[in-house]
C-alpha positions in Angstrom: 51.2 -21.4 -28.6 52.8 -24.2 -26.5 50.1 -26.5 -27.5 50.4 -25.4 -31.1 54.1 -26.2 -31.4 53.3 -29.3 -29.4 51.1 -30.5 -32.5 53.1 -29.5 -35.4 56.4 -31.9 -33.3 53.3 -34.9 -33.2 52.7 -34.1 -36.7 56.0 -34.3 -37.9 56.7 -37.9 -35.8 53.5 -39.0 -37.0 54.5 -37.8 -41.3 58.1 -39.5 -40.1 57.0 -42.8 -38.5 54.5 -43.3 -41.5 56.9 -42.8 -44.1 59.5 -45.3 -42.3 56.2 -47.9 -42.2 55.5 -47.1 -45.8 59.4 -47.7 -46.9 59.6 -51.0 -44.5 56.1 -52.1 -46.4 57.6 -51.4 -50.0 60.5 -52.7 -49.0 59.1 -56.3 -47.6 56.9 -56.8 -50.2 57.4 -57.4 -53.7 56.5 -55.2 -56.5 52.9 -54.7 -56.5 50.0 -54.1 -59.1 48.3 -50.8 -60.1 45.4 -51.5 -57.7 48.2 -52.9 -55.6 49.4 -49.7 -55.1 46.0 -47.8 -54.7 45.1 -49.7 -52.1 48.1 -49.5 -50.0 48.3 -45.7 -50.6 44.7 -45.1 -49.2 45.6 -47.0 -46.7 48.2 -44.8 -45.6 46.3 -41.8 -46.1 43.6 -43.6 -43.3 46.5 -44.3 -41.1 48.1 -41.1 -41.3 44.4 -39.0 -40.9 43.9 -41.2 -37.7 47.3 -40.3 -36.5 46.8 -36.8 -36.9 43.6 -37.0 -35.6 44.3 -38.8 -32.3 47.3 -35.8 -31.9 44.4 -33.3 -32.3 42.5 -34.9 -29.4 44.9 -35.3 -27.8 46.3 -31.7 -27.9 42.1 -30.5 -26.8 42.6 -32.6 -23.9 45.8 -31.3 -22.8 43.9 -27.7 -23.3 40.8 -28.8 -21.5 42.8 -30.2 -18.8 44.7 -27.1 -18.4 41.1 -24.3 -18.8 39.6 -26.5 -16.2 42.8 -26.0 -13.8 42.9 -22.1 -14.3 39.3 -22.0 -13.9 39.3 -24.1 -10.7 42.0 -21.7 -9.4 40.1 -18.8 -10.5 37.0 -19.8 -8.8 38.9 -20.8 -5.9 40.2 -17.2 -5.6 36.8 -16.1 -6.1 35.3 -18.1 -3.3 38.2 -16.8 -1.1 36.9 -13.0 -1.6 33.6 -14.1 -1.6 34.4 -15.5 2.1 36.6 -12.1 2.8 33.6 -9.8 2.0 31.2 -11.7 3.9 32.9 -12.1 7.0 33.1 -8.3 6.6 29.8 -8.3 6.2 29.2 -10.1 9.3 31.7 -7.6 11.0 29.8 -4.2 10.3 26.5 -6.0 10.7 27.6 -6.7 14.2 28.9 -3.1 14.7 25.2 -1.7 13.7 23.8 -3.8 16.1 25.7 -2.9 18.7 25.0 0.8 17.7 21.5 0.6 17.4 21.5 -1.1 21.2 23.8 2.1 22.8 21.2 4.1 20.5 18.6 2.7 22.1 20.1 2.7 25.4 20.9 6.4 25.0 17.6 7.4 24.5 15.9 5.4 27.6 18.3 7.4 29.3 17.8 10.4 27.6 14.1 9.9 28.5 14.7 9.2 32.1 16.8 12.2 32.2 14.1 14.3 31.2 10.9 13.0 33.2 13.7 13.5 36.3 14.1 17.1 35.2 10.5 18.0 34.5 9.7 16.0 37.9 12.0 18.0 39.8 10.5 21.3 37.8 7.1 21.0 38.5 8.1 20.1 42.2 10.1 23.5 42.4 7.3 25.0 40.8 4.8 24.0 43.3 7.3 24.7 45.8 7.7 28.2 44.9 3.5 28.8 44.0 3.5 27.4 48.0 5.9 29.9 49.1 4.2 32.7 47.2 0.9 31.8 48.5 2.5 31.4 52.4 4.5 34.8 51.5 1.0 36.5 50.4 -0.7 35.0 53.6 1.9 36.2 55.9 2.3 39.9 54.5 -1.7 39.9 55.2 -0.9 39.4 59.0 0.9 42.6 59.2 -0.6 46.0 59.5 1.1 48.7 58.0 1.6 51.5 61.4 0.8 54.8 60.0 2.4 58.1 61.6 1.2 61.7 61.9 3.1 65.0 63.8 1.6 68.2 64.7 3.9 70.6 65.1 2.1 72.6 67.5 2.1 70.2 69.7 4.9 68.6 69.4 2.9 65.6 69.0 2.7 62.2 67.3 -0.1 60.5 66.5 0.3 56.5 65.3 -2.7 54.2 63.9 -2.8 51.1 62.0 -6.3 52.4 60.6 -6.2 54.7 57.2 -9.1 55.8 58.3 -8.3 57.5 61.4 -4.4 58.4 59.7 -6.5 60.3 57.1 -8.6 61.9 59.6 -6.1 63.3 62.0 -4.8 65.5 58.8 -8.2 66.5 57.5 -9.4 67.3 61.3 -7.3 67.3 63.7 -4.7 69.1 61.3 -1.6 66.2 61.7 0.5 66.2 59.2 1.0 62.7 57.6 4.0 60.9 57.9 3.6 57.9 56.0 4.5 54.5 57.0 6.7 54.1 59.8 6.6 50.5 59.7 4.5 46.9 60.5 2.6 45.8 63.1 2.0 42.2 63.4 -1.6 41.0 63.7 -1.9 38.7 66.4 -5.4 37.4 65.4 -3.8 37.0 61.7 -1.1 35.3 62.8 -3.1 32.8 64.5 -5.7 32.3 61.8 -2.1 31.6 59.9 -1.3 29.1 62.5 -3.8 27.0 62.6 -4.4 26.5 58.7 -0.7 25.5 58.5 0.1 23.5 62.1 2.0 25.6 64.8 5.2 26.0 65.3 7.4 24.9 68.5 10.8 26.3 69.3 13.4 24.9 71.8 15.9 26.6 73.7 18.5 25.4 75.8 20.4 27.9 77.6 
């Protein structure tokens, strides 16, 4: 609109200073001829289309001049966000990264974590399959000590042989007892000895 009103005031200049060239012509010059007259008048006309049309540019320029300023601005705004959004970009790209390395560094320790615990697991299992297999071996060095009683006699009868327990009952007429304990089996004990190493005690009194 500003431009619009802007050309309608250099319109009406232009229409004003043309007439007062026209009147100052007619007024110099003395009464002219019929083509006189033609002549002058189309050459008013050319001066007054040129006038208007040199406004006209005139006024496109002004508006160019003006579309290429807000469009400068705008794109100047536009490389501004352009710049915003890829320095956060840049930000969250770095965040990943850094994720990705206490990921990765979580796992390796994850991992090491677990070959620790399944270490430690098969060495408790072998240490209990040893402790089964020295418990098995050492029960095997004690005898159970079976004991018999005749009451007629008043008397015991004790044997670390089933064979002979059994015996006293069916022949000797005992009656069986059952287990009155263990008796340690010195040969056993020594077999047991010298698969695993001795043993040494001290004692200071």
């Amino acid at each position: 609109m500003y431009n619009s009103a802007r050309n309608e005031n250099l319109e009406t200049q232009d229409i004003d200073s043309i007439s007062t060239t026209e009147e100052t012509f007619s007024t110099t010059t003395s009464q002219p001829s019929g083509s006189e007259n033609a002549n002058q008048r189309i050459t008013l006309m050319v001066l007054k289309l040129m006038e208007e049309n040199n406004a006209a540019m005139s006024g496109l320029k002004n508006n160019y001049t003006e579309m290429q300023k807000s469009l400068e601005s705008q794109i100047s705004e536009l490389q501004k966000t352009v710049n915003r959004q890829s320095q956060v970009i840049e930000e969250q790209k770095s965040k990943i990264v850094d994720l990705e390395k206490k990921h990765d560094a979580g796992k390796d320790e994850v991992k090491n974590l677990a070959d620790r615990v399944s270490s430690q697991i098969e060495a408790t299992k072998k240490e209990v399959d040893s402790c089964k297999s020295s418990q098995s071996e050492l029960i095997k060095c004690f005898s159970p000590l079976y004991r018999a009683y005749k009451a007629a006699d008043k008397n015991h009868f004790y044997t670390t042989n089933e064979a002979e327990y059994n015996q006293s009952h069916t022949t000797y007429g005992f009656k069986l007892d059952g287990h009155e304990g263990y008796v340690a089996d010195k040969k056993a004990f020594e077999d047991l000895a010298k698969k695993h190493g001795s043993t040494s005690r001290l004692f200071k009194p």
